[in-house]
C-alpha positions as CSV (number, residue, x, y, z in Angstrom):
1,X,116.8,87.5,110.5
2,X,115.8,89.7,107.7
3,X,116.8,93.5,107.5
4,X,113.8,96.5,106.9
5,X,115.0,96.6,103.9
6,X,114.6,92.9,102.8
7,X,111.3,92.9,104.6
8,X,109.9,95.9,101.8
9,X,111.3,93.3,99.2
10,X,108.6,90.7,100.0
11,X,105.5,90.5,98.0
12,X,105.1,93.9,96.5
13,X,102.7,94.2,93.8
14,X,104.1,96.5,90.8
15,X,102.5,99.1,89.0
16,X,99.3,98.0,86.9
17,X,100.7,100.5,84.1
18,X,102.1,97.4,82.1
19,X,105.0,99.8,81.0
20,X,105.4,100.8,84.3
21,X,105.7,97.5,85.8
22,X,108.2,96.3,82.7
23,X,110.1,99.0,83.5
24,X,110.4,98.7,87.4
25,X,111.1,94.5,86.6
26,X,114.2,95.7,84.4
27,X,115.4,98.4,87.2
28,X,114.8,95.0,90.3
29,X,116.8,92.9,87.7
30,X,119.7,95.0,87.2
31,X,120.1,96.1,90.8
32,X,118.9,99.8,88.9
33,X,121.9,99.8,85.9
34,X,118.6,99.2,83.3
35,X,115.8,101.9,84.1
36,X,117.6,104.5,86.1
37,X,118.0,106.4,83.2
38,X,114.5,106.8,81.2
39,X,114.2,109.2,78.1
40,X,116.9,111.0,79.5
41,X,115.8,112.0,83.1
42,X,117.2,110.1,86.2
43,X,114.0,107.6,88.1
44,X,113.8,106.0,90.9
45,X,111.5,103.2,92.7
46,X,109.1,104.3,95.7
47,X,107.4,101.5,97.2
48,X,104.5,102.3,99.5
49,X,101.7,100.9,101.6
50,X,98.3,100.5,100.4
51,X,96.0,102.5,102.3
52,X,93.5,100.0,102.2
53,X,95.1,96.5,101.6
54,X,98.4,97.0,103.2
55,X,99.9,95.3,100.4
56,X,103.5,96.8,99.6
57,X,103.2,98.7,96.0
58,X,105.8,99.3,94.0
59,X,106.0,102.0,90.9
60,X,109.1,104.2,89.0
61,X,109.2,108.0,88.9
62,X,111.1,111.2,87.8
63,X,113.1,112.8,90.5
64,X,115.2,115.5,91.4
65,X,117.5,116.0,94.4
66,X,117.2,118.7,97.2
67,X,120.5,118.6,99.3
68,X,119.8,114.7,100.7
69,X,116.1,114.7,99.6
70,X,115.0,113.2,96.9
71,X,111.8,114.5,95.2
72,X,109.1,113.1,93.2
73,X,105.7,114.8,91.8
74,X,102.0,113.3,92.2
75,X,101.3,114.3,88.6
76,X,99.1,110.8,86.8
77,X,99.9,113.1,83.6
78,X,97.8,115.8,84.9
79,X,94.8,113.3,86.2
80,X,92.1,114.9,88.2
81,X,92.8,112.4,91.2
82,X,96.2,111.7,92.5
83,X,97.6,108.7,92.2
84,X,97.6,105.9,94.3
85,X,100.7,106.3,95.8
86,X,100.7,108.9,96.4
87,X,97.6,108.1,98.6
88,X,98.9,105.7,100.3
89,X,101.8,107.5,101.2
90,X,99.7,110.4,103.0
91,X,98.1,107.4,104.8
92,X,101.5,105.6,105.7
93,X,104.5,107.7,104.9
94,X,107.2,105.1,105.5
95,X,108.4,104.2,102.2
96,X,111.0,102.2,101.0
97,X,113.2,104.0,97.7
98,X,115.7,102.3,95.6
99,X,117.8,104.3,93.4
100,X,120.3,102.8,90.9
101,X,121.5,100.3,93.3
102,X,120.7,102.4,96.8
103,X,118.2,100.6,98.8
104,X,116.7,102.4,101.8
105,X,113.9,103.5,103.8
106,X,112.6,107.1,103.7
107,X,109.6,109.7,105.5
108,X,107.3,111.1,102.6
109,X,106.5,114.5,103.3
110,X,104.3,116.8,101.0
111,X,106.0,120.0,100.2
112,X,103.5,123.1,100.9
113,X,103.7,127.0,100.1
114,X,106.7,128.7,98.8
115,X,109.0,125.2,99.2
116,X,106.5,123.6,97.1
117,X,106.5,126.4,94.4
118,X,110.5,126.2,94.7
119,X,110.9,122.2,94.2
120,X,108.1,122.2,91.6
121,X,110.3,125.1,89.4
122,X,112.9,122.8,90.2
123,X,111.0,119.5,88.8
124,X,110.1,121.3,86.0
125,X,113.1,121.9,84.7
126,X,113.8,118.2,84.8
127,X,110.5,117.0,83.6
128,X,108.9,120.4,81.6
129,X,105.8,118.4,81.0
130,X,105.2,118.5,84.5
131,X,104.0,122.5,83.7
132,X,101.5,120.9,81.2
133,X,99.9,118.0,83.2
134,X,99.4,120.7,85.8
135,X,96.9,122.9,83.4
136,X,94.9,120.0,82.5
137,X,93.8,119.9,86.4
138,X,92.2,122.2,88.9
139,X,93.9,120.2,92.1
140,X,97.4,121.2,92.9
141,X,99.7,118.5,92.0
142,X,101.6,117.8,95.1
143,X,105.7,117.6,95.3
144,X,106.9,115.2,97.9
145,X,110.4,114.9,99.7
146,X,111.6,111.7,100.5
147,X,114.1,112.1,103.5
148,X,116.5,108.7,104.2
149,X,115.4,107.5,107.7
């Protein structure tokens, strides 16, 4: 019988960001020891559930740590939409996260009010582009927790 975990594993579709996608194949390959580290900020992987297709969707991004939460920012450099997965997240926020060689399931919550200002001074410290992507674009670009189930 297979595990939760080796069920989010199956058929997942990676990012269409050909970069992206090169970059999350190196980080499955090397159970995380290629791709963890990315111009000098740790990632991880987040795989979520299409909103629409139910199809598992895979993509790598920044984070940061808060105590046993792991964060990552809805930024798509500053887009004015958010990105996907961060859609489909809102819509099913069961997630699966692998970092390095951690595999495990997570609850997605969006940070609001002053814990989102606090985590997003903390993200930008990590990632200080984050600061720029956030003038180019009128909605708020959302920081979300990822809390191991």
């Amino acid at each position: 019988m297979d595990s939760p975990l080796t069920d989010w594993e199956k058929d997942v579709t990676e990012s269409p960001s050909r970069w992206v996608a090169e970059h999350v194949q190196r980080y499955v390959a090397s159970d995380g020891q290629s791709g963890h580290q990315w111009s000098g900020v740790n990632t991880l992987l987040l795989t979520t559930r299409g909103r629409k297709t139910g199809k598992l969707r895979r993509t790598a991004l920044i984070y940061g740590r808060d105590g046993d939460r792991f964060l990552v920012v809805g930024s798509k450099g500053g887009s004015h939409k958010h990105p996907a997965w961060f859609l489909n997240l809102r819509d099913h926020p069961e997630v699966h996260v692998q970092v390095g060689a951690d595999k495990f399931v997570a609850k997605a919550l969006t940070a609001v009010g002053k814990e989102r200002s606090r985590l997003w001074g903390q993200m930008a410290a990590i990632w200080p582009e984050y600061e720029q992507y956030q003038k180019r674009t009128s909605r708020e670009i959302p920081v979300v927790l990822l809390e191991r189930i």
